[in-house]
DRENDO-1510 file (C-alpha; in Angstrom, 1 decimal, always signed):
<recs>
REC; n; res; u; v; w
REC; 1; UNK; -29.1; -115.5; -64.4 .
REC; 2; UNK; -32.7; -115.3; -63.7 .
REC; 3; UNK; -36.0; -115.9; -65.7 .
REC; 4; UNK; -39.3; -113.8; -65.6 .
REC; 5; UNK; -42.3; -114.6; -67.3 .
REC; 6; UNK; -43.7; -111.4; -69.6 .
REC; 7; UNK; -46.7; -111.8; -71.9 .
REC; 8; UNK; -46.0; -115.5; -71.5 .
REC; 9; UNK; -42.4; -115.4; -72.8 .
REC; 10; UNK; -39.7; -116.5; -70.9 .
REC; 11; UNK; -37.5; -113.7; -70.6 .
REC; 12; UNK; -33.6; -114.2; -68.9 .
REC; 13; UNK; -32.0; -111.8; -67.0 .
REC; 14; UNK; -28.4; -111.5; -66.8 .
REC; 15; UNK; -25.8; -109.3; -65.3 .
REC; 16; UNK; -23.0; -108.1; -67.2 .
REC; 17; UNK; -19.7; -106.2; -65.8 .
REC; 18; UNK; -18.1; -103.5; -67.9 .
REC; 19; UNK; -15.5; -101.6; -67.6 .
REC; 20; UNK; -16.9; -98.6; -70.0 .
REC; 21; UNK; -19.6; -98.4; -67.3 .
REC; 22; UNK; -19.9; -95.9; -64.6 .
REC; 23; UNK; -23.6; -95.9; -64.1 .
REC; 24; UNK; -26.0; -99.0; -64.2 .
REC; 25; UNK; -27.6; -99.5; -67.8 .
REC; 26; UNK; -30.7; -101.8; -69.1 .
REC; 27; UNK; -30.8; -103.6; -72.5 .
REC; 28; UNK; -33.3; -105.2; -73.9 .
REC; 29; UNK; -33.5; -108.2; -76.9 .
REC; 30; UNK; -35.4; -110.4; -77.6 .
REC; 31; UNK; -35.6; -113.6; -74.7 .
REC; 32; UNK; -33.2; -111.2; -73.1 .
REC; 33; UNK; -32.6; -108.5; -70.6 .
REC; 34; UNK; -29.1; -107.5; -70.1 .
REC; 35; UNK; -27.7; -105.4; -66.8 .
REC; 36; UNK; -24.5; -104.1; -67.4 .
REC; 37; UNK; -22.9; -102.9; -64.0 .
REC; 38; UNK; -19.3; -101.5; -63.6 .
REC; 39; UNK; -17.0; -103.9; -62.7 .
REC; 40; UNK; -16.5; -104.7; -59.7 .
REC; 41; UNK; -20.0; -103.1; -58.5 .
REC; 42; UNK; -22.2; -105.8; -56.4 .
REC; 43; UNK; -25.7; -105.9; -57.5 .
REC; 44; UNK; -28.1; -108.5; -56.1 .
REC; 45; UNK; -30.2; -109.6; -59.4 .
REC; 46; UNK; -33.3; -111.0; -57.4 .
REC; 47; UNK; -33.5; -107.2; -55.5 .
REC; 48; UNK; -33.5; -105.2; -59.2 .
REC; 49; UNK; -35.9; -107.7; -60.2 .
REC; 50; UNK; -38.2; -106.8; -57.4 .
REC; 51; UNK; -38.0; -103.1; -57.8 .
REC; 52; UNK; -37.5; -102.8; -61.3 .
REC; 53; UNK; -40.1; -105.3; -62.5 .
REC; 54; UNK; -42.3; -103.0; -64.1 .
REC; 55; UNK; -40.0; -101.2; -65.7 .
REC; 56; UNK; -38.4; -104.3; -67.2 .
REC; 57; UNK; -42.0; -105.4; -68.7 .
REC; 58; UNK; -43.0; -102.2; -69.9 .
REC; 59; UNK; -39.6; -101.5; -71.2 .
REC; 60; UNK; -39.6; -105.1; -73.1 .
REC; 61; UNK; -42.6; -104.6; -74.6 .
REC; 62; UNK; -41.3; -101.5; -76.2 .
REC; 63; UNK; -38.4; -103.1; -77.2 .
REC; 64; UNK; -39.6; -105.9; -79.1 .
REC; 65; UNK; -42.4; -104.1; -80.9 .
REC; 66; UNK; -39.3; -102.1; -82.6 .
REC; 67; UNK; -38.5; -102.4; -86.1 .
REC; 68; UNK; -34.7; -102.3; -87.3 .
REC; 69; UNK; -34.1; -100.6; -90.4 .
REC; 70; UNK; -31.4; -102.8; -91.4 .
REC; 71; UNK; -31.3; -106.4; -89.5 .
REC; 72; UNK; -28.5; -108.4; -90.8 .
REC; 73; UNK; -29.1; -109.0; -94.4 .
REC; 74; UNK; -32.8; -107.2; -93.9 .
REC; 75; UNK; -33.3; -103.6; -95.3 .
REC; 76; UNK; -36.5; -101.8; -95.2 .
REC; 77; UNK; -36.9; -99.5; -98.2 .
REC; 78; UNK; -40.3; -97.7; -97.7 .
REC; 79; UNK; -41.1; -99.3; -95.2 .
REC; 80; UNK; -40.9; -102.5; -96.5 .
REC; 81; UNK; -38.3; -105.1; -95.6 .
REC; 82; UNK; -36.5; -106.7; -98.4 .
REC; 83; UNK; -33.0; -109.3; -98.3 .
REC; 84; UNK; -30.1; -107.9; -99.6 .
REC; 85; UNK; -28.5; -109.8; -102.4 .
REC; 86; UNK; -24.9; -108.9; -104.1 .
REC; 87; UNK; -23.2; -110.0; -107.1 .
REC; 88; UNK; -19.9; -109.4; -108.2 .
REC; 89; UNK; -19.3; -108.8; -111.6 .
REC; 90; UNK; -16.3; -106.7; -113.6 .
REC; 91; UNK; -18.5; -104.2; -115.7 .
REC; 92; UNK; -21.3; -104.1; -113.5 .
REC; 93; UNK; -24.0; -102.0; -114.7 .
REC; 94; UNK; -26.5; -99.1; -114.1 .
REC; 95; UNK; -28.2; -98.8; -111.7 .
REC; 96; UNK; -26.0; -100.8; -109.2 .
REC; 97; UNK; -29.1; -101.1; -106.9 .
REC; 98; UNK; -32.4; -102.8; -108.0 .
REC; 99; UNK; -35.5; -104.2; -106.4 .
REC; 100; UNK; -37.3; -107.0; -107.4 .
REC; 101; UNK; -40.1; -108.2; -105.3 .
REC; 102; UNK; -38.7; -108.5; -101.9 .
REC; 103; UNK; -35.2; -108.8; -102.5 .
REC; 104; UNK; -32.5; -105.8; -103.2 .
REC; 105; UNK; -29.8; -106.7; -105.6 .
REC; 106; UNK; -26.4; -104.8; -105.7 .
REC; 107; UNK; -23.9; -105.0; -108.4 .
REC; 108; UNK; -20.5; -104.9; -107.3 .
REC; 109; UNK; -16.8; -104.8; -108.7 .
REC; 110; UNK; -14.1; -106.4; -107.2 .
REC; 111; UNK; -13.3; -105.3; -103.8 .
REC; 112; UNK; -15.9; -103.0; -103.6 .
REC; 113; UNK; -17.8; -102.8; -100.3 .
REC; 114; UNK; -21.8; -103.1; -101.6 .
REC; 115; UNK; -23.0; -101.4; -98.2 .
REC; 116; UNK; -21.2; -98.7; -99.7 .
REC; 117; UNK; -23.0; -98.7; -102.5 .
REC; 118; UNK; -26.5; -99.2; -101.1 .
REC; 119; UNK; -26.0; -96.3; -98.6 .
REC; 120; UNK; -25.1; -94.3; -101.9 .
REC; 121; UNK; -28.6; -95.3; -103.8 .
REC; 122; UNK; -30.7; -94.4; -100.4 .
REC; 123; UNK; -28.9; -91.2; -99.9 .
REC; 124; UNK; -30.3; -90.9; -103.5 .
REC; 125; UNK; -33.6; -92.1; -102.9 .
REC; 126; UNK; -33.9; -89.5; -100.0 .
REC; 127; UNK; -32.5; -86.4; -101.9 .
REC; 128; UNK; -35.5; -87.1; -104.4 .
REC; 129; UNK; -38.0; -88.0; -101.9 .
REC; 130; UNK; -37.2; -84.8; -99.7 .
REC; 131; UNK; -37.4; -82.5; -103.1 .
REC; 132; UNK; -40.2; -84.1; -104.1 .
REC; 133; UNK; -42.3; -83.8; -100.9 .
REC; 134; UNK; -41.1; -79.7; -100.1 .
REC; 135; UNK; -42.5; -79.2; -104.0 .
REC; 136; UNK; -46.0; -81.4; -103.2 .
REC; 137; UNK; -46.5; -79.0; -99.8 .
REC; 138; UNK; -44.7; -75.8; -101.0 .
REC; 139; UNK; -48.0; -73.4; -100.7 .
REC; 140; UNK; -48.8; -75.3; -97.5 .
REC; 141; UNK; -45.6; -74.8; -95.9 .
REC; 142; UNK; -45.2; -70.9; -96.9 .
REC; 143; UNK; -41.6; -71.1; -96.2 .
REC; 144; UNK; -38.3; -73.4; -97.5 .
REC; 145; UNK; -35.3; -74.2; -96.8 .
REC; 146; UNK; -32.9; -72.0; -98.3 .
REC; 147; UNK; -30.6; -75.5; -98.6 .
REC; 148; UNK; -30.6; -78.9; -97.5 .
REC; 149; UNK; -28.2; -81.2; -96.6 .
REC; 150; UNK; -28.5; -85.1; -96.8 .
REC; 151; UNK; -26.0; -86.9; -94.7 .
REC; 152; UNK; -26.1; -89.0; -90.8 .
REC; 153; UNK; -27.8; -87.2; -87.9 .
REC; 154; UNK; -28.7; -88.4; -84.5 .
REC; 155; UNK; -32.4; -87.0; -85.2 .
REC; 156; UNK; -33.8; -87.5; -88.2 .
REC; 157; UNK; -33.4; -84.0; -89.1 .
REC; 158; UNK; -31.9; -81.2; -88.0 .
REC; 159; UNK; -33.3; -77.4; -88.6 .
REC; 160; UNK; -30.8; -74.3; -88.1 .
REC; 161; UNK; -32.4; -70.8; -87.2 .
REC; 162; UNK; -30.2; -69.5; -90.4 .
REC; 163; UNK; -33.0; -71.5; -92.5 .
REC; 164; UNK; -30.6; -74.8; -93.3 .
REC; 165; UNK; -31.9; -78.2; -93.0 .
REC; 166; UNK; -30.4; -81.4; -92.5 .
REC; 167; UNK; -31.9; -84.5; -93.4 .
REC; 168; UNK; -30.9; -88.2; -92.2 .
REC; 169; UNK; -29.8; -90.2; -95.3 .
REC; 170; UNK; -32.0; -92.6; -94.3 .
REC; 171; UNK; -35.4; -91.0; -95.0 .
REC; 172; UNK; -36.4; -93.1; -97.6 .
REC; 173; UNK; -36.0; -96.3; -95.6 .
REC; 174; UNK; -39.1; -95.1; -93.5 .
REC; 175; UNK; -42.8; -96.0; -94.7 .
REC; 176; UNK; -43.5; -92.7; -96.9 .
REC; 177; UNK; -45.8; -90.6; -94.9 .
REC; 178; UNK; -43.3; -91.1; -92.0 .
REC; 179; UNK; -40.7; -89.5; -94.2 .
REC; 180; UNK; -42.3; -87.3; -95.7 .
REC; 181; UNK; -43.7; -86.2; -91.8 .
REC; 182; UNK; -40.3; -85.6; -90.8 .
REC; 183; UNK; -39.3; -83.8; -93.9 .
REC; 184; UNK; -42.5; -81.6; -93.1 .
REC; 185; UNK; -41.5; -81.1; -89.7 .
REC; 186; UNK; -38.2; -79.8; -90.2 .
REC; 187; UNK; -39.9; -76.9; -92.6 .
REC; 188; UNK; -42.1; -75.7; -90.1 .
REC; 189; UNK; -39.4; -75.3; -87.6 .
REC; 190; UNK; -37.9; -72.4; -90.1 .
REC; 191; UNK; -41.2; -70.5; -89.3 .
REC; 192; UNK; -41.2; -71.9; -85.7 .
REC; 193; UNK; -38.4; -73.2; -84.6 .
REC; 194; UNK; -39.7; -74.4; -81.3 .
REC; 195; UNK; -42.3; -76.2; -80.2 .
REC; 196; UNK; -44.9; -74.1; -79.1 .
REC; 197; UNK; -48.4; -73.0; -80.0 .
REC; 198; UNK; -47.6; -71.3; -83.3 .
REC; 199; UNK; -45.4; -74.6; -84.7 .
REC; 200; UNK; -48.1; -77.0; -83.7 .
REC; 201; UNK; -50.4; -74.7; -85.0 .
REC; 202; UNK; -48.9; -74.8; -88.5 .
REC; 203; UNK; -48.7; -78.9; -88.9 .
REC; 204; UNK; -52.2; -78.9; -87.4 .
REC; 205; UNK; -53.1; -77.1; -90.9 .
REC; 206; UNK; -49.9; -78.6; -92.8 .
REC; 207; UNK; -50.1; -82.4; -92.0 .
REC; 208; UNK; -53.5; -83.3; -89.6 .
REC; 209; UNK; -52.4; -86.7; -88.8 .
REC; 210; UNK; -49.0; -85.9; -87.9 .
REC; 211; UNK; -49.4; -86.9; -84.2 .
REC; 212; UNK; -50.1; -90.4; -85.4 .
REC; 213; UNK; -47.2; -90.1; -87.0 .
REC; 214; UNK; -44.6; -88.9; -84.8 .
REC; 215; UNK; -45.9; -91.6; -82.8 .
REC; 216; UNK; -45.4; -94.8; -85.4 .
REC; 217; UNK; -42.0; -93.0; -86.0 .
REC; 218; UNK; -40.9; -94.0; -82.6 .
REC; 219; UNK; -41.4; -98.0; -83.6 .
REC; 220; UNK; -38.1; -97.5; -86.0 .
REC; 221; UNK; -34.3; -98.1; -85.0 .
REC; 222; UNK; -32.3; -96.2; -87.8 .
REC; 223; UNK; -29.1; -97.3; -89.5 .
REC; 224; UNK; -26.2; -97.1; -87.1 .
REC; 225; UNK; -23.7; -94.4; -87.4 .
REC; 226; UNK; -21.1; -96.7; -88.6 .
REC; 227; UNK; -22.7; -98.1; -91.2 .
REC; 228; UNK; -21.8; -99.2; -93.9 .
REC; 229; UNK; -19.5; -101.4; -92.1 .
REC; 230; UNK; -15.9; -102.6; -93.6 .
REC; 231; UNK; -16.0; -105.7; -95.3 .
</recs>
């Protein structure tokens, strides 16, 4: 293990052998860079530090300016972080999910897995945050989906050429005018559905800020793909 200094933090560098690795990956944490090698490969840690050191400061600063969605008992509902709070109860009632200040409260029976029920009230939240933003640009946009679907994508959305969207359940975890940028995106794409003069064109006119955007949309680290997680 080895120990740069970046911005004045003392950052540790380890090596770490897999045997799911073919190829030589970086991750960075906070305090921490980790090398994961395959096993059985011989690295020397103080030559990748010399060659790489650039990268690993440029890379760690990108890293730790990133904001998680959901970080432990953290979730960010606009935007805005708030600590999740559950409480069991047998006639639990509606709505399951509340927020009160800074804190998120779900009602569970039970057994019941609340993560389950908390990815059920965002999937909500988004649904009426999507309709509700196509409606508030409809004579901008021209053109709308002739359906959307809410559910887990690797992007945030997805647009089809046969004039289908899909939407990442997790829209409404975003700051509004992020979400509402992605949601905006993905219509555009059914009039062009690449990115070339006539799309950028259109959010030029649509949505003016929406480079500044796309850009504070990069800060975010969505929900996993396995959430919500078994209990």
């Amino acid at each position: 293990m080895k120990t740069i200094t970046i911005d004045g933090e003392e950052v540790q560098i380890s090596i770490q052998p897999s045997n799911a690795r073919r190829t030589l990956d970086i991750e960075f944490n906070p305090g921490e860079i980790t090398i994961k090698v395959p096993r059985g490969q011989k690295v020397d840690l103080d030559t990748i530090i010399a060659k790489r050191r650039d990268l690993f400061t440029r890379k760690y600063r990108e890293a730790i300016s990133k904001i998680k969605l959901l970080d432990g008992d953290i979730i960010h509902i606009g935007g805005k972080p708030h600590k999740i709070e559950t409480r069991e109860t047998p006639n639990p009632t509606e709505p399951r999910v509340e927020i009160a200040g800074e804190t998120l409260r779900i009602q569970t029976k039970e057994k019941e897995n609340p993560l389950e029920i908390l990815k059920k009230w965002i999937t909500e939240q988004t649904r009426h945050l999507i309709q509700d933003t196509l409606q508030k640009y409809e004579e901008k946009l021209g053109t709308l989906p002739k359906k959307t679907r809410i559910q887990y994508t690797a992007k945030w959305g997805e647009c089809t050429k046969k004039g289908y969207i899909a939407y990442n359940w997790q829209l409404a975890t975003l700051p509004r005018e992020l979400a509402e940028y992605v949601i905006i995106h993905e219509a555009v794409h059914l009039q062009h559905f690449h990115h070339q003069k006539g799309f950028h064109k259109k959010m030029e006119q649509t949505l003016p800020n929406h480079r500044e955007h796309e850009k504070k949309l990069h800060r975010y680290i969505a929900i996993p793909a396995d959430f919500p997680y078994k209990k």
